[in-house]
Rosetta silent file (secondary structure, phi, psi, omega in degrees, C-alpha in Angstrom):
SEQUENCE: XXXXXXXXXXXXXXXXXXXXXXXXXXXXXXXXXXXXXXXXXXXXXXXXXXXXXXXXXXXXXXXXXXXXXXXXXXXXXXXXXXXXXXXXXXXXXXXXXXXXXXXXXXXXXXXXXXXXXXXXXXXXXXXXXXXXXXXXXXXXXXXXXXXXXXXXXXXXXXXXXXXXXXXXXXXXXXXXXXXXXXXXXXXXXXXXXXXXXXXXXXXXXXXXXXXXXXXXXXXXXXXXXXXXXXXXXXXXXXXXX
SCORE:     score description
SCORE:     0.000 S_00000001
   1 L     0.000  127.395  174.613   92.092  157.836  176.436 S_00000001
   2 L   -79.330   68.133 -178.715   95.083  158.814  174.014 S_00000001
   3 E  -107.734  116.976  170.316   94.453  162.048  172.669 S_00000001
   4 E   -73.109  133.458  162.676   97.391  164.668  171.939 S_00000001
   5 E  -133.251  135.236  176.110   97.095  168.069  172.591 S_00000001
   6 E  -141.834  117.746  175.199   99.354  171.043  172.090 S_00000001
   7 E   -88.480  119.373 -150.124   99.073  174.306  172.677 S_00000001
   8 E  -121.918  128.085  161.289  100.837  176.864  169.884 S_00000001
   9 E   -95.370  136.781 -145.645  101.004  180.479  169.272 S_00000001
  10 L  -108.950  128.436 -154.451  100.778  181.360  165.642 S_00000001
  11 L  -131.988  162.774  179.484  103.594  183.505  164.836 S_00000001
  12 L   -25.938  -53.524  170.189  104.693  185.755  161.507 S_00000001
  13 L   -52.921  -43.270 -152.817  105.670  182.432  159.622 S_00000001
  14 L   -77.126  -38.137 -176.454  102.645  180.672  160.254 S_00000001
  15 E   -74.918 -175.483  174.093   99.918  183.492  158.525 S_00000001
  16 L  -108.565  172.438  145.102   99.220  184.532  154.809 S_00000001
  17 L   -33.677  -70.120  174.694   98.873  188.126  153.877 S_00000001
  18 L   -58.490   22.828  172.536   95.748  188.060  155.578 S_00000001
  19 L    59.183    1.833  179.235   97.147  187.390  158.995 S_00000001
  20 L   -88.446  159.765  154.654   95.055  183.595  158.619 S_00000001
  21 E   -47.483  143.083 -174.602   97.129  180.243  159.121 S_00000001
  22 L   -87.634  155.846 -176.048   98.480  179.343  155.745 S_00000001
  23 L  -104.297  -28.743 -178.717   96.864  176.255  154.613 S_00000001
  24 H   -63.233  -67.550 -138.347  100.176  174.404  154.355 S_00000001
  25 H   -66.243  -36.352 -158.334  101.122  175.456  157.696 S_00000001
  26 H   -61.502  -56.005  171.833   97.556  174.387  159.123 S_00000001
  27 H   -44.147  -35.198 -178.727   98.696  170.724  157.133 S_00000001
  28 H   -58.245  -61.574 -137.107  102.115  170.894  158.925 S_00000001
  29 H  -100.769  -12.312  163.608  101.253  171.317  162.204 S_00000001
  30 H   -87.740  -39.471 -175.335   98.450  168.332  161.693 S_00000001
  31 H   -50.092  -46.025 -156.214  101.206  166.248  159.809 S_00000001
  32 H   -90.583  -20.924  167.758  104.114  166.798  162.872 S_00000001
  33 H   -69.501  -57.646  156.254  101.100  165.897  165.755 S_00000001
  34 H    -9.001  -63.702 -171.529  100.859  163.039  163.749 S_00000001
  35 H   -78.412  -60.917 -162.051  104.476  161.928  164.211 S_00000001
  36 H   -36.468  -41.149 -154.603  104.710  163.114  167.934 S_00000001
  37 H  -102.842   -6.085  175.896  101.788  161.106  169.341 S_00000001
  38 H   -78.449  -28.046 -132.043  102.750  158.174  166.949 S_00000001
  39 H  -113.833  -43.421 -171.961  106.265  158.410  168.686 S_00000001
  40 H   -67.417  -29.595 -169.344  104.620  158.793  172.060 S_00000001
  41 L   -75.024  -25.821  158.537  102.365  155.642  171.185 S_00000001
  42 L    99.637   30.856  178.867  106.231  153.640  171.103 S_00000001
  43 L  -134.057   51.638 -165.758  105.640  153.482  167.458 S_00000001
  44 L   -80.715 -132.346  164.335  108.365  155.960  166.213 S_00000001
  45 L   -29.834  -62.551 -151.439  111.711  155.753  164.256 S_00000001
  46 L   -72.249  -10.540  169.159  112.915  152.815  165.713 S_00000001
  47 L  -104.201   -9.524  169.846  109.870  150.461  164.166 S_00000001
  48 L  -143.739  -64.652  179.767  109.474  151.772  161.126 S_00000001
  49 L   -67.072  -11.852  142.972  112.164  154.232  159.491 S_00000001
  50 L   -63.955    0.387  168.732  115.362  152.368  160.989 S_00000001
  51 L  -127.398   15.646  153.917  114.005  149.325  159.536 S_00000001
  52 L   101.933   42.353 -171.744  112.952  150.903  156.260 S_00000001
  53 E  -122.288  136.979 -175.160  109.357  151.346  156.656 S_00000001
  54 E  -112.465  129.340  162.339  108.274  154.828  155.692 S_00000001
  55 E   -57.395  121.879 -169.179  104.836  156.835  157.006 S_00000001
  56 E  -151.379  145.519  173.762  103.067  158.211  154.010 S_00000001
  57 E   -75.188  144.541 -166.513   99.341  160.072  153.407 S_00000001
  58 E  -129.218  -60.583 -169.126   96.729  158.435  151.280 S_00000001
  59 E  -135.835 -179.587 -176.996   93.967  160.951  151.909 S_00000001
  60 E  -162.172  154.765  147.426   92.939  164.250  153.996 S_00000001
  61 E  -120.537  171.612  150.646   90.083  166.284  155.236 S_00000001
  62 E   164.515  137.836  170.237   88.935  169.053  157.006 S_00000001
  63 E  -108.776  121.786 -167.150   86.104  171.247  157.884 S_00000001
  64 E  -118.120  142.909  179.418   86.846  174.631  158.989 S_00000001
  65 L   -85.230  -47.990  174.808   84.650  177.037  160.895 S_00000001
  66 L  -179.790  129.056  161.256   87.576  179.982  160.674 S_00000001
  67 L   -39.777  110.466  158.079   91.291  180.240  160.044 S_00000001
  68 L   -39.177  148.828  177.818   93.324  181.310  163.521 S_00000001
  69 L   -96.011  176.890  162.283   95.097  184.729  163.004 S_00000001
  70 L   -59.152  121.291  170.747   98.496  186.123  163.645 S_00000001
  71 L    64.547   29.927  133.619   99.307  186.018  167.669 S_00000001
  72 L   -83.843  129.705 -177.773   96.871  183.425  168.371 S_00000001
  73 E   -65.588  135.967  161.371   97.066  180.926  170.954 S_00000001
  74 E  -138.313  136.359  124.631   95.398  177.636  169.458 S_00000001
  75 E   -34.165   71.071 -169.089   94.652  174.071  170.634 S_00000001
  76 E   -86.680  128.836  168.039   95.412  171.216  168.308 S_00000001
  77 E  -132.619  167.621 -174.626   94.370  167.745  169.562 S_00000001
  78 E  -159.335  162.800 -168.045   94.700  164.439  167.473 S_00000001
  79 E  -175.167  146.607  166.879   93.815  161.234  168.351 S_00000001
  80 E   -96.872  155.756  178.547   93.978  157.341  166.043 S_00000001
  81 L   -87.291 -153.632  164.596   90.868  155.877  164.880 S_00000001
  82 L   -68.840   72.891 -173.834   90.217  151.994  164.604 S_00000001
  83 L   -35.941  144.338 -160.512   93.201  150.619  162.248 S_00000001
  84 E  -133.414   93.143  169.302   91.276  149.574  159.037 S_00000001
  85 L    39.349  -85.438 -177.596   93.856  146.232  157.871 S_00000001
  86 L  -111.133   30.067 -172.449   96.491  148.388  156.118 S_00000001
  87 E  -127.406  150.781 -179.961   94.970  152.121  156.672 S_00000001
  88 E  -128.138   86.645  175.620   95.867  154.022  160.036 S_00000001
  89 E   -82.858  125.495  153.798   92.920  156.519  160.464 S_00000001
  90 E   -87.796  155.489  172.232   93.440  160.005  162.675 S_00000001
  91 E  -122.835  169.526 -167.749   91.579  162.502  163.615 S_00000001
  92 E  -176.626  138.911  150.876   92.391  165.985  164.658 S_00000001
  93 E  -130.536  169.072 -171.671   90.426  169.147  165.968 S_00000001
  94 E  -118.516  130.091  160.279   91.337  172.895  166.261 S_00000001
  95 E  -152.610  165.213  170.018   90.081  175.298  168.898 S_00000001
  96 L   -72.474 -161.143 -170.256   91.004  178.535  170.381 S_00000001
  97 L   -92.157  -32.338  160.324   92.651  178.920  173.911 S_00000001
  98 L   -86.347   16.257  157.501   89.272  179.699  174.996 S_00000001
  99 L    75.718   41.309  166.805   87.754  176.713  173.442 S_00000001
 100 L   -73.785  153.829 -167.412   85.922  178.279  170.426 S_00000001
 101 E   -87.167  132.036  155.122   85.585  175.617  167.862 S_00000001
 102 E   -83.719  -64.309  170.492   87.906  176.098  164.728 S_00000001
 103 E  -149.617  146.917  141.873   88.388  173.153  162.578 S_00000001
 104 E  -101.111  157.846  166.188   88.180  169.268  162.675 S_00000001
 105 E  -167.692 -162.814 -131.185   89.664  167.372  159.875 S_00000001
 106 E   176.610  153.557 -164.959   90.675  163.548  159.407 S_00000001
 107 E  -164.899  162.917  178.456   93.602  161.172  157.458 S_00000001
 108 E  -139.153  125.165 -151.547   94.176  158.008  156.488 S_00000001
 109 E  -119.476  125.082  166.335   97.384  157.159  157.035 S_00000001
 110 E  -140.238  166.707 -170.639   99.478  154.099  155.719 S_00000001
 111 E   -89.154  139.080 -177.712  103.099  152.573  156.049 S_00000001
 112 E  -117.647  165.667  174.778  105.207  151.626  152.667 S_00000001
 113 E  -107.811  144.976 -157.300  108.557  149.969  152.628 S_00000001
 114 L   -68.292  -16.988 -172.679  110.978  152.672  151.551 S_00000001
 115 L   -88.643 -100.185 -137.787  113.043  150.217  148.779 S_00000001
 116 L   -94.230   32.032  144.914  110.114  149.031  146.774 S_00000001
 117 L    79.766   -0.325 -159.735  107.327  152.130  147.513 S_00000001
 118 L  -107.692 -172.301 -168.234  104.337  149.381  148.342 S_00000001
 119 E   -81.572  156.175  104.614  102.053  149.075  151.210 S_00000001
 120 L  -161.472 -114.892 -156.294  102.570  147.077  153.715 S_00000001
 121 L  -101.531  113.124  155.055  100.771  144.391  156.793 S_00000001
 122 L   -34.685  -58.954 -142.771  101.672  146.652  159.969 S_00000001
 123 H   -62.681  -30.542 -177.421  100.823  143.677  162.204 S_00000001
 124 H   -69.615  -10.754  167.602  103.963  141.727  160.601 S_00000001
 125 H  -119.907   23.895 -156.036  106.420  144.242  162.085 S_00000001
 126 L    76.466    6.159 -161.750  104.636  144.921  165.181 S_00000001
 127 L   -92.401   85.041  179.409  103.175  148.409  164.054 S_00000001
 128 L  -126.835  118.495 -169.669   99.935  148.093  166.623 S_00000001
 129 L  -101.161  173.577  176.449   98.295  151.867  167.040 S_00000001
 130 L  -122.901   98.321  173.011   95.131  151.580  169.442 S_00000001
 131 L   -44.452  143.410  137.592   92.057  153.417  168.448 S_00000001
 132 L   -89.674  174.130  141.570   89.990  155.799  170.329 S_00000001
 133 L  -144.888  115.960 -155.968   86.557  157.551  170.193 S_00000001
 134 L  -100.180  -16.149  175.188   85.916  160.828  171.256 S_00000001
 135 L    67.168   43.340  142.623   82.686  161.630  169.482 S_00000001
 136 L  -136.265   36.473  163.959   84.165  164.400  167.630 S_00000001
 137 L   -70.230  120.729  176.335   85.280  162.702  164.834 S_00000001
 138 L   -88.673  172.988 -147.272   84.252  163.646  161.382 S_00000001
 139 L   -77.423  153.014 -174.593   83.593  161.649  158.661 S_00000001
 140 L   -73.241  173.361 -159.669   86.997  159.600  157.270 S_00000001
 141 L  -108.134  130.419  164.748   88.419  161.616  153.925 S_00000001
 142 L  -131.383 -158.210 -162.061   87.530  159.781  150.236 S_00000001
 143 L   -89.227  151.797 -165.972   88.165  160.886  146.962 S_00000001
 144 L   -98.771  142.767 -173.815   86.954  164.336  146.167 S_00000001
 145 L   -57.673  148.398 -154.437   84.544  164.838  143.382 S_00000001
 146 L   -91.502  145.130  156.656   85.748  165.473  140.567 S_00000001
 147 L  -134.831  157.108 -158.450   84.984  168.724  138.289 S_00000001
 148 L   -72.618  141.625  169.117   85.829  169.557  134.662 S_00000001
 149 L  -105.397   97.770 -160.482   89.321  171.650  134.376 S_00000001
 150 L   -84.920   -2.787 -168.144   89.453  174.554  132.111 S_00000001
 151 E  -140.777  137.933  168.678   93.171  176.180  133.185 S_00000001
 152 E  -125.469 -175.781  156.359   96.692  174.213  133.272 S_00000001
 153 E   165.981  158.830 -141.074  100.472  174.987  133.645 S_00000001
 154 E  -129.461  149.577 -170.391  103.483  172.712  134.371 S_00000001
 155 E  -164.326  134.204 -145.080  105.597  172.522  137.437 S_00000001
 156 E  -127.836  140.926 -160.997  108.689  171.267  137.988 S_00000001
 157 L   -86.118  125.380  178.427  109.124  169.600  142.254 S_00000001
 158 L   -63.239  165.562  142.727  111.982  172.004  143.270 S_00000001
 159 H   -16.592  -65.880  156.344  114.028  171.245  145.792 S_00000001
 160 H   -77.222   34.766  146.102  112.784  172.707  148.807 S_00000001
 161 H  -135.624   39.091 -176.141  109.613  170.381  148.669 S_00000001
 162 E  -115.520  125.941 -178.393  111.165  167.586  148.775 S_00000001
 163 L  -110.810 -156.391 -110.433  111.152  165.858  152.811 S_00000001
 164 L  -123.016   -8.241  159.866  112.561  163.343  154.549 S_00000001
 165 L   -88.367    8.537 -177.175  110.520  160.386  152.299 S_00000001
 166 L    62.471   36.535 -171.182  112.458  161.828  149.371 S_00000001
 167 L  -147.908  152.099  167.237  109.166  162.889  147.770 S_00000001
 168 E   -33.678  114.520  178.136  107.139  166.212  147.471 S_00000001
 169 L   -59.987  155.613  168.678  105.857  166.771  150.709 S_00000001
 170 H   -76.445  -18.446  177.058  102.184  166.764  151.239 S_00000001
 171 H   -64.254  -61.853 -171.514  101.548  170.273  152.855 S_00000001
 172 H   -22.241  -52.594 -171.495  103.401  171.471  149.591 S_00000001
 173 H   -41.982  -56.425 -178.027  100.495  169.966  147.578 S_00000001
 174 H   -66.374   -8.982 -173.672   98.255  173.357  149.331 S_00000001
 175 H   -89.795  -54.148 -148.154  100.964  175.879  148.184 S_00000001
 176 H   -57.260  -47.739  165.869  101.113  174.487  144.973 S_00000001
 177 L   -53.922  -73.565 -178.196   97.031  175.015  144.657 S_00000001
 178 L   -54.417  -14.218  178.175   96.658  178.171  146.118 S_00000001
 179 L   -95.613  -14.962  161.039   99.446  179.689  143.916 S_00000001
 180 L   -62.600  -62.034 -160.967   97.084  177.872  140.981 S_00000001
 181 L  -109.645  131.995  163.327   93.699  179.088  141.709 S_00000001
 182 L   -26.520  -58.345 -169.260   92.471  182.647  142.289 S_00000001
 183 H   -24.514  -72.948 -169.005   90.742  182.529  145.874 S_00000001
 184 H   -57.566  -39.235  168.178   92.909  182.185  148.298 S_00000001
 185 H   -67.013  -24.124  168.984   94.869  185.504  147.000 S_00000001
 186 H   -78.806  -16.710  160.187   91.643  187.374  146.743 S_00000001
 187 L   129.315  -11.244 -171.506   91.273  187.091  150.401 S_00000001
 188 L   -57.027  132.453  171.184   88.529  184.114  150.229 S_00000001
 189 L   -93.450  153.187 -164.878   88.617  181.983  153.280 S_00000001
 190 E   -75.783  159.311  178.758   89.118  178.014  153.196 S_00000001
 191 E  -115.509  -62.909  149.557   85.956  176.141  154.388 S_00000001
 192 E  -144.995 -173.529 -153.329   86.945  172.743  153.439 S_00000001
 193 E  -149.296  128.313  161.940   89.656  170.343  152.053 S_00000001
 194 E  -123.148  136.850  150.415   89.631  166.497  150.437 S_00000001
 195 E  -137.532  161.733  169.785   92.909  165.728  148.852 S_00000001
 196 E  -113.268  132.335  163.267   93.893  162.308  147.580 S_00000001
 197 E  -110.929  136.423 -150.131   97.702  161.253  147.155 S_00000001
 198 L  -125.853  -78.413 -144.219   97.264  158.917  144.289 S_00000001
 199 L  -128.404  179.581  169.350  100.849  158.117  143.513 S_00000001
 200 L   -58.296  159.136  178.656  104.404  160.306  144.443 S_00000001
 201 L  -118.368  154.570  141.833  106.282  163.304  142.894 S_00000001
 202 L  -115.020 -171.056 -156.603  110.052  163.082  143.552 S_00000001
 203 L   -62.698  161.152 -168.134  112.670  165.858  143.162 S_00000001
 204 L    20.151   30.086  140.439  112.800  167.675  139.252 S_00000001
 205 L   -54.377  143.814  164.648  109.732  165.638  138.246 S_00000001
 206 E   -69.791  116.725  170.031  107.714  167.554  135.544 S_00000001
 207 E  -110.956  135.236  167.825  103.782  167.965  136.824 S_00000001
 208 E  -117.862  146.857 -168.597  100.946  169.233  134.517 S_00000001
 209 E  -121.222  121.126  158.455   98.556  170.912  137.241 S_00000001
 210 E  -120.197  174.066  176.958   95.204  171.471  135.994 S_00000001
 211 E  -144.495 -167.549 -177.290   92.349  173.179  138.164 S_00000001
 212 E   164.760  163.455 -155.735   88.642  173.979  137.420 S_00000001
 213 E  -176.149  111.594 -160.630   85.848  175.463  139.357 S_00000001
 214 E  -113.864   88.336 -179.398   82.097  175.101  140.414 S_00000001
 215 L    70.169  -84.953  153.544   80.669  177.962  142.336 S_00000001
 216 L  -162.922   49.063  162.108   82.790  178.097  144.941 S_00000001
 217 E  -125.941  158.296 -176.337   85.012  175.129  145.165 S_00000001
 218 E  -129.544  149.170  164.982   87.700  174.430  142.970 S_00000001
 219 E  -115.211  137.195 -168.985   89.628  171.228  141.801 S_00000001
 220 E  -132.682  130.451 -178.454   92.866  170.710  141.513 S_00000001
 221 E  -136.015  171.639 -162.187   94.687  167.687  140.017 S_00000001
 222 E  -167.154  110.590  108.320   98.645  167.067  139.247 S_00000001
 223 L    19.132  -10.866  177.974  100.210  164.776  136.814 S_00000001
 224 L   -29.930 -120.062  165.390  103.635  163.151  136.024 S_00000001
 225 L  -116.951   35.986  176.879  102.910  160.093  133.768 S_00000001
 226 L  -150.667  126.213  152.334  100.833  159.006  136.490 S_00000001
 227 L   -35.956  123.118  138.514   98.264  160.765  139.053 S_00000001
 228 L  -115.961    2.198  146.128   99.631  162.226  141.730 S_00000001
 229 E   176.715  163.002 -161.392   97.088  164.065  143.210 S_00000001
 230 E  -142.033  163.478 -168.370   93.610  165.235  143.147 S_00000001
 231 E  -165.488  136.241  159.312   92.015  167.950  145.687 S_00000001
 232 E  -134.719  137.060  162.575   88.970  170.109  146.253 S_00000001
 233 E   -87.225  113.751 -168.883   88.951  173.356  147.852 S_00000001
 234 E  -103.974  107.368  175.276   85.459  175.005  149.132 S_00000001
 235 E   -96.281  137.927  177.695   85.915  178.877  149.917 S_00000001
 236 L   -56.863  161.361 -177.712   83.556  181.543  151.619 S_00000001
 237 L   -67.412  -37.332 -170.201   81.879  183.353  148.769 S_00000001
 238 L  -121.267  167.683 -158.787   83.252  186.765  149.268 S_00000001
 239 L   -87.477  141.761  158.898   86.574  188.115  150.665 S_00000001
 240 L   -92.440  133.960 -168.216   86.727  188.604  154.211 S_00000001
 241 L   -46.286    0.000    0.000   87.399  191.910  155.751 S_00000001
């Protein structure tokens, strides 16, 4: 069975104020198992960005029981689903070093060709991932419901969120929120996460960000002259100690 696992200690960079994993970082460190066990799988660099095929995110989940702290050991495992014609689904859980349950969360992953930005047929360049099933998969990630957005402000993609597809990275997309919406700075902890990646940002694009917020999830959506992404956040009700 192909499942990655790596075990990481969560160090000063890695937290918030609150000594929790950062929600970008927690997005990082699923994004870079991603590439590793794709790499290990003989399906790195050399089949698809040396021949101009780029990996890019379509959607995300995740259901969290409770953010790891500062100077915690954690277990990240990942594993591919069942390739669905041009989608590459993953999977991914969290636990501690003593195998307390953490998070699970889920992706849909697909390949573009880097000159003209579109999808395309893996099978035609040899791009063959092998599924598993571990029977702790959670449900695949879809578009997150939508709620009305009462607050905006404009954002322009700096520099330093721009990676190695020449586009906003997707972990950014969680900074960008949480520096939008109230929660996360009042101390509330994430529960769960849908995002959508609808269409790209590249470097000194203009973004209108709007949010809005129903009990105690919030929506977040982003702008050019196109969507580029839509997201809901669910947070415990009250700040944790």
């Amino acid at each position: 069975m192909s499942v990655y696992q790596q075990e990481l200690l969560l160090r000063s960079k890695d937290v918030d104020m609150y000594r929790r994993l950062r929600t970008s970082t927690l997005f990082l460190l699923l994004q870079e198992a991603s590439i590793r066990h794709t790499e290990q799988l003989g399906m790195g660099r050399e089949k698809t960005l040396d021949k101009g095929l780029l990996w890019i995110l379509l959607q995300q989940r995740a259901e969290i029981v409770r953010m790891p702290e500062y100077d915690e050991t954690i277990v990240l495992k990942s594993w591919p689903g069942k390739t669905l014609h041009l989608l590459f689904p993953r999977y991914y859980s969290m636990e501690t070093a003593a195998g307390e349950p953490l998070l699970k969360a889920s992706a849909l992953w697909g390949l573009v060709d880097a000159r003209t930005r579109k999808m395309i047929f893996p099978e035609k360049y040899g791009i063959v991932i092998d599924g598993v099933a571990t029977g702790e998969e959670i449900a695949l990630p879809s578009a997150p419901a939508k709620l009305s957005c009462t607050e905006e402000r404009r954002f322009i993609v700096p520099y330093s969120y721009v990676d190695i597809n020449g586009h906003m990275n997707n972990t950014c997309y969680f900074d960008l929120a949480e520096d939008s919406v109230p929660a996360a700075a009042a101390g509330r902890a994430l529960r769960s996460v849908v995002i959508e990646y609808a269409n790209e940002a590249r470097f000194g694009q203009e973004m209108n960000v709007r949010w809005g917020q129903s009990g105690d999830d919030w929506y977040v959506t982003g702008e050019t002259d196109r969507s580029v992404f839509r997201m809901r956040l669910g947070y415990a009700p009250e700040a944790l100690p």
